[in-house]
C-alpha positions as CSV (number, residue, x, y, z in Angstrom):
1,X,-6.9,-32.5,-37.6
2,X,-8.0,-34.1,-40.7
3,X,-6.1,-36.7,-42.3
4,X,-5.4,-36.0,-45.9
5,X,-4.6,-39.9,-46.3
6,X,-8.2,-40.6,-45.3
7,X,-8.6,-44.0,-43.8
8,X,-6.0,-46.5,-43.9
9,X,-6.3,-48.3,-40.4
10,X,-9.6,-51.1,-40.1
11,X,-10.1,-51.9,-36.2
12,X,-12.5,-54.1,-34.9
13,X,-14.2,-52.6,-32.0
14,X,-13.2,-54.2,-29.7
15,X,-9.5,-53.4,-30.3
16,X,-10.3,-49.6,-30.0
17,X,-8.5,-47.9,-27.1
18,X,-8.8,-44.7,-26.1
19,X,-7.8,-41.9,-27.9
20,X,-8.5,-43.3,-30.9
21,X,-11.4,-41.4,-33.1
22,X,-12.6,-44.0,-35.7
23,X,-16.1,-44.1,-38.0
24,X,-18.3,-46.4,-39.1
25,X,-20.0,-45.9,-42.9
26,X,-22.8,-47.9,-43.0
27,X,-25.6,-48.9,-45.8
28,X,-27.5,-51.1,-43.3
29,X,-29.2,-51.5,-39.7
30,X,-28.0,-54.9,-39.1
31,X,-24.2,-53.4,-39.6
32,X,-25.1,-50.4,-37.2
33,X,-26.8,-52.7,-34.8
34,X,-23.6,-55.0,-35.0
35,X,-21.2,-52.9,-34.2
36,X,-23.4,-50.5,-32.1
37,X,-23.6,-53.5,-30.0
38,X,-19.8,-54.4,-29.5
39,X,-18.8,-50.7,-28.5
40,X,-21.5,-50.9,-25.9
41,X,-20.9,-54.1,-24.8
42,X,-17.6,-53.7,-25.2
43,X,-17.0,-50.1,-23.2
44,X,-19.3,-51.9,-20.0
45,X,-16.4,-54.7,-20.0
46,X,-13.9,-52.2,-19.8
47,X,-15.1,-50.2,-17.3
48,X,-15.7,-47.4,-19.8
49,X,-18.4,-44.0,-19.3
50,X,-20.6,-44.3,-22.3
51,X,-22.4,-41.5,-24.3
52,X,-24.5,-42.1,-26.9
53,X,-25.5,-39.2,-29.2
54,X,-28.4,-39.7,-31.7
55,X,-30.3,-37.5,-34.0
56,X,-33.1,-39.8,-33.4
57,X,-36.5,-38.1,-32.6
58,X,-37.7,-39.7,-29.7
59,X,-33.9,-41.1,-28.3
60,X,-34.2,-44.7,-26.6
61,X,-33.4,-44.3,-22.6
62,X,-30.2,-46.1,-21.5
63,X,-32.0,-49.9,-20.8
64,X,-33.7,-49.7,-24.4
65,X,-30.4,-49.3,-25.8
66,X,-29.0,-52.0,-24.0
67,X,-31.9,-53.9,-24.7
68,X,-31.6,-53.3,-28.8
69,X,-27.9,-54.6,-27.9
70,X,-28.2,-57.6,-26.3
71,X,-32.1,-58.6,-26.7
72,X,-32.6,-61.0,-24.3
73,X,-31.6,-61.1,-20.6
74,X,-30.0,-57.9,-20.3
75,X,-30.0,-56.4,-16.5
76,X,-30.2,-53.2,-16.2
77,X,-27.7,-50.6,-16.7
78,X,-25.1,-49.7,-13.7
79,X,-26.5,-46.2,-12.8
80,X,-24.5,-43.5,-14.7
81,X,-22.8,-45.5,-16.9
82,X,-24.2,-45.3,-19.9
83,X,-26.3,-42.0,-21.1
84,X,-27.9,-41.2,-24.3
85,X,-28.4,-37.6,-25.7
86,X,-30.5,-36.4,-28.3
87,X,-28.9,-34.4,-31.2
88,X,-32.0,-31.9,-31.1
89,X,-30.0,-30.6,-27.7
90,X,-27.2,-29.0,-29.7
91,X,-29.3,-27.0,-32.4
92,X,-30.2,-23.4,-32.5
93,X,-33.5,-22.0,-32.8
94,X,-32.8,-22.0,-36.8
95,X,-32.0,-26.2,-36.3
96,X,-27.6,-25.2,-37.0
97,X,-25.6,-27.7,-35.7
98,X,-23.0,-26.2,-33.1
99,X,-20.2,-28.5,-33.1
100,X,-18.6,-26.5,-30.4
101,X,-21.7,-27.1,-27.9
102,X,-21.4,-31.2,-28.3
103,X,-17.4,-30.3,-27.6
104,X,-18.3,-28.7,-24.2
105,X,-20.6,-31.4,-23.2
106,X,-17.7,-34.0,-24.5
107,X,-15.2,-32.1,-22.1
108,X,-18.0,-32.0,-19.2
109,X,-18.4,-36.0,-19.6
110,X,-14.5,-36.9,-19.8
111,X,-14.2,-34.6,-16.8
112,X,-16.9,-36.9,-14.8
113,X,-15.4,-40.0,-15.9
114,X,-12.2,-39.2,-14.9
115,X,-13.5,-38.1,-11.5
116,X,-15.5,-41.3,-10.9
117,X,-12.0,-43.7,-12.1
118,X,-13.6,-44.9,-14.8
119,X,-10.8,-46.1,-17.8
120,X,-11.8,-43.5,-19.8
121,X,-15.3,-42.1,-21.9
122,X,-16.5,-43.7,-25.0
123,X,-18.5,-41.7,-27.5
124,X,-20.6,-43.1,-30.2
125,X,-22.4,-40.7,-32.6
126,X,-25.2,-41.5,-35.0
127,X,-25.3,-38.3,-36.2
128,X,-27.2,-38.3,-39.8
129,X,-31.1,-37.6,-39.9
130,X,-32.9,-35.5,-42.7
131,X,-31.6,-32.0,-42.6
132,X,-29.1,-32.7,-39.4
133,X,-27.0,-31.6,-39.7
134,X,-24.8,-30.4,-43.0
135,X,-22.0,-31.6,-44.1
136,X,-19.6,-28.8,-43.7
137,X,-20.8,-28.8,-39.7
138,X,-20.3,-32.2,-39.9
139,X,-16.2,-31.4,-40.9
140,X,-16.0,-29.1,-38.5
141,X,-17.6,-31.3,-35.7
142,X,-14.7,-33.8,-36.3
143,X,-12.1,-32.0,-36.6
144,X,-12.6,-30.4,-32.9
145,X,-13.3,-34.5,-32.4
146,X,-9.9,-35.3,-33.6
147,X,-8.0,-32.7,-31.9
148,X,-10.0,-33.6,-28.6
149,X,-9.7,-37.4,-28.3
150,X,-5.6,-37.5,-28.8
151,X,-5.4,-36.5,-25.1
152,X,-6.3,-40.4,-24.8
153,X,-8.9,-39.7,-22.1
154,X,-11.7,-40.7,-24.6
155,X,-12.6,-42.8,-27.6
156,X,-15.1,-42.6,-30.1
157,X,-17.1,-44.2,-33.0
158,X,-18.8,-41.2,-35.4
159,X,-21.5,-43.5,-37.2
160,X,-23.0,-42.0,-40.2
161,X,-25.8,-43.7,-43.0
162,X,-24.5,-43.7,-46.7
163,X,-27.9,-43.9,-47.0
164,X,-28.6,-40.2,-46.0
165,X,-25.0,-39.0,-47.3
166,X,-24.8,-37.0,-50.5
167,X,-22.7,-36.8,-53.3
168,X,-18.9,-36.5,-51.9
169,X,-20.0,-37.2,-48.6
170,X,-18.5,-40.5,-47.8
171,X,-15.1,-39.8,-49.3
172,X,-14.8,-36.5,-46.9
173,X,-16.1,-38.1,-43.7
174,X,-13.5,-40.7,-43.8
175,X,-10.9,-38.3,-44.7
176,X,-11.8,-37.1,-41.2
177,X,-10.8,-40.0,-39.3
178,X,-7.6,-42.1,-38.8
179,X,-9.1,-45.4,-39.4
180,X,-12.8,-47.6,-40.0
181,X,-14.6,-49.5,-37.6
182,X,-15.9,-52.8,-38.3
183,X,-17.9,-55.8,-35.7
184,X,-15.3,-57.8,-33.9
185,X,-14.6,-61.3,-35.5
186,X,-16.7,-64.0,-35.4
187,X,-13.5,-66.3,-34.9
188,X,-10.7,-64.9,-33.6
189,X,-8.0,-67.9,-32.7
190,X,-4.1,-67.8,-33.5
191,X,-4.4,-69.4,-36.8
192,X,-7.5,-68.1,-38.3
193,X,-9.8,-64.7,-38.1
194,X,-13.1,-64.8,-39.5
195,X,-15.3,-61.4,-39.8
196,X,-18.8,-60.4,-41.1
197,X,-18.9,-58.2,-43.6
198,X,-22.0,-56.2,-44.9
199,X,-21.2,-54.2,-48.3
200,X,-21.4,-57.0,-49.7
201,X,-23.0,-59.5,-47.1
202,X,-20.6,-62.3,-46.6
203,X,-17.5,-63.0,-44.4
204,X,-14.0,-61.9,-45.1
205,X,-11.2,-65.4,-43.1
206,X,-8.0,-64.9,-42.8
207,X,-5.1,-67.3,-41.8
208,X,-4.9,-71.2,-41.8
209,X,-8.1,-73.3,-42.2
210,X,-7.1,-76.9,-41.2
211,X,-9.0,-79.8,-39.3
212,X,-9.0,-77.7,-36.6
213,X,-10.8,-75.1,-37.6
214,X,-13.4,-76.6,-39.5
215,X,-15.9,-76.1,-36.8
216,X,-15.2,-72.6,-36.3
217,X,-15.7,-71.9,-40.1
218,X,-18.9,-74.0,-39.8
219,X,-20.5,-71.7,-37.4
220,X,-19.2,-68.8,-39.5
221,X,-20.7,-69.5,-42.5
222,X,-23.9,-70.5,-40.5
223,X,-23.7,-67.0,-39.1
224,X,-24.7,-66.1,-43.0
225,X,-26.8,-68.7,-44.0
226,X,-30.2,-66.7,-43.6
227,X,-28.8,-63.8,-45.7
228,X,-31.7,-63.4,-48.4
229,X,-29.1,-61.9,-51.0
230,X,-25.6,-63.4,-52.6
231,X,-22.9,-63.4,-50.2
232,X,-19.3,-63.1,-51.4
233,X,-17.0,-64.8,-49.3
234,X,-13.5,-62.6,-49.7
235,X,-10.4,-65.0,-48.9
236,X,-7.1,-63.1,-50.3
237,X,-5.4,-63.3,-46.8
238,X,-6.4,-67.2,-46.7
239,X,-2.8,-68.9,-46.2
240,X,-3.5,-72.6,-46.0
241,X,-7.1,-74.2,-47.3
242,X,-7.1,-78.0,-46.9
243,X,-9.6,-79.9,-49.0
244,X,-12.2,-80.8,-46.5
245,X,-12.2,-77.0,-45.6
246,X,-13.4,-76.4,-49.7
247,X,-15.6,-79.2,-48.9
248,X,-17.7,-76.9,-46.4
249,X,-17.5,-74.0,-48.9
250,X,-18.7,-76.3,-51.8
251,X,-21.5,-77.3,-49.1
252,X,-22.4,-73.9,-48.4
253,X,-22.9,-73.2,-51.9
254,X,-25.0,-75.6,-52.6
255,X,-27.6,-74.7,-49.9
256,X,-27.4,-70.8,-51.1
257,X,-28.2,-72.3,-54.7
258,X,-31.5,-74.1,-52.6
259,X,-32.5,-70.8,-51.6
260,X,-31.8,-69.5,-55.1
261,X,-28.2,-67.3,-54.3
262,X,-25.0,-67.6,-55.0
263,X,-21.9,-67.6,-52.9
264,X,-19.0,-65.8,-54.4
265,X,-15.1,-66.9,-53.3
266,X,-12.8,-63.9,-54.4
267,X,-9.5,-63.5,-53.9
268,X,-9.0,-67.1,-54.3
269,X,-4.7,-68.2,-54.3
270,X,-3.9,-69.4,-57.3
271,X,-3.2,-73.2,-56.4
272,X,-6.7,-72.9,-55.0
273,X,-8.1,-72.0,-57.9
274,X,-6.8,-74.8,-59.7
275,X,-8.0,-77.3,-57.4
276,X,-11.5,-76.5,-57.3
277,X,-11.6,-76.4,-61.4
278,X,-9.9,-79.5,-61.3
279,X,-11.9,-81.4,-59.4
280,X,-14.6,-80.0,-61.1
281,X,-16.3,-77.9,-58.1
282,X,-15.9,-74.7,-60.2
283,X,-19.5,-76.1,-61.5
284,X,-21.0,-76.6,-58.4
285,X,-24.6,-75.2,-57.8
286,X,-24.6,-72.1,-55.8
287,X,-21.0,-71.2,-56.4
288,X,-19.6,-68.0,-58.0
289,X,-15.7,-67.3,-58.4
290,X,-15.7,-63.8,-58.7
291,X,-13.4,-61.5,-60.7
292,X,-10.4,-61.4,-58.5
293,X,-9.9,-65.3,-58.7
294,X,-10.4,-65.3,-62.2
295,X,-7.6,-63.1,-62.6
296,X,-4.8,-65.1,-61.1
C-alpha cells in the first residue's frame, strides 16, 4: 500500500517495532552509518534475525558489518543472526530489478526466524547504486514491502541516497512509507530529548533544560563540535531554557566562531528571544538566530 499522505510519523530506531516499514533519506555517510548502526545494534538487543541487503559491489560479510557499527571491540556475530545479501542476487541477466524475488527470499527469512523463536526479522535495505535499480521497480518493491510487513512478523528500514535520487525521487519514496527514520537520541531522560540531525548538521532538544540537564546538553553539543560546517541548532519544542543553559549555547558559539562557523538557534520562543537581545548575546561571535526566531 502506498500512503498518499506520504510521511507523517519520525521514529527513532530504536522505537521501531515490528511490522512497521519505515525509510531513511539520506545526503550523508555519517547519517547512514548512524542509523545503520542503531538498527543493527538495536535488532541484536532484541533478539531480532537481521538481513542486510546492499547494492554494494563487493558486500561486507556479517563481522565487517558489525565492525563498521561498532568499530572497536566488537565479538563476533552469533552464528545466523545477522546475514548480508548482495542486490546483484535479484537481477536478471538484463540487470531488472525483480522486486518479487527479494519478496520470496523476505518470506523464506521470516519463515526461519520464526522457526528458530527469534522476536521477529529485521530488514534493512540500501538499495540505490548507479543504474540499480529504477525508480518505478523501486515503487513496486515497496509496495509488496508494505503489504508484507503488516503481518508484524518483520520490520524494516529501506535506506536510499538523495545523492543518487533523481528529480521526484525523494518525494515518491517517502510517499511509500508510513513514517522516517532518524538515529536514536543522544539524551533521552523525562524532561529533555536531544537528537542529531544531519540536513542540516546540528541537534534538534526538546523539553526542559534546567540545572539538571546541563551536563547532558554539554555532551550533546560536544557530540557536534568537530562538525567542519555551520550547525543549526533547531529548538521550537524547547519548553523551559534557564539562563546558564543559554550560557552553554552562547559558549558553544563562540568556539564554532574559533573555527570560523556559525551556530544557528531557530525556532527560538519568543521570551527567549528577548533575553538573549537583551542581554546583548544576540552579538555574540559565532552565533546566528535564524529566520524562524526572527519571526516571532
Amino acid at each position: 500500500m502506498v500512503h498518499a499522505h506520504g510521511v507523517r510519523r519520525r521514529v527513532h530506531v530504536g522505537d521501531l517495532r515490528p511490522g512497521d516499514h519505515a525509510c531513511l533519506l539520506f545526503t550523508s555517510d555519517e547519517e547512514r552509518a548512524s542509523v545503520l548502526r542503531d538498527f543493527v545494534l538495536g535488532g541484536l538487543d532484541a533478539d531480532d534475525k537481521i538481513l542486510y541487503l546492499t547494492a554494494e559491489p563487493a558486500p561486507p560479510g556479517p563481522d565487517a558489518l558489525l565492525r563498521r557499527c561498532r568499530p572497536a571491540g566488537v565479538p563476533a556475530v552469533p552464528a545466523g543472526r545477522l546475514e548480508v545479501v548482495a542486490l546483484a542476487e535479484f537481477l536478471t541477466a538484463e540487470g531488472r530489478f525483480e522486486p518479487a524475488a527479494v519478496l520470496a527470499r523476505l518470506r523464506t527469512a521470516a519463515d526461519r526466524s520464526q522457526a528458530e523463536g527469534r522476536r521477529a526479522l529485521r530488514v534493512a535495505g540500501d538499495l540505490c547504486a548507479d543504474g540499480v535499480p529504477d525508480l518505478q521497480r523501486l515503487l513496486e518493491y515497496e509496495a509488496l514491502l508494505d503489504g508484507e510487513f503488516g503481518s508484524g512478523r518483520a520490520l524494516a528500514v529501506c535506506q536510499y541516497d538523495l545523492r543518487r535520487c533523481g528529480p521526484g525521487a525523494p518525494d515518491a519514496l517517502e510517499s511509500a512509507h508510513a513514517g522516517s527514520v532518524e538515529a536514536d537520541p543522544l539524551v533521552r531522560t523525562a524532561d529533555l530529548v536531544v537528537v542529531r540531525t544531519y540536513r542540516p548538521q546540528g541537534l534538534r532538544i526538546e523539553g526542559v533544560v534546567d540545572a539538571g540537564a546541563h551536563p547532558r546538553l554539554r555532551d550533546a553539543l560536544r557530540s557536534v563540535a568537530a562538525v567542519r560546517e555551520d550547525v543549526r541548532l533547531e529548538m521550537s519544542r524547547v519548553e523551559f531554557l534557564d539562563l546558564a543553559g543559554l550560557r552553554l549555547l552562547m559558549t558553544f558559539a563562540r568556539a564554532r566562531a574559533a573555527r570560523h562557523c556559525t551556530v544557528e538557534l531557530t525556532g527560538l520562543l519568543p521570551h527567549l528571544l528577548h533575553v538573549i537581545t537583551m542581554i546583548g548575546w544576540d552579538r555574540t561571535p559565532g552565533l546566528r538566530l535564524g529566520a524562524a526566531a526572527h519571526a516571532c
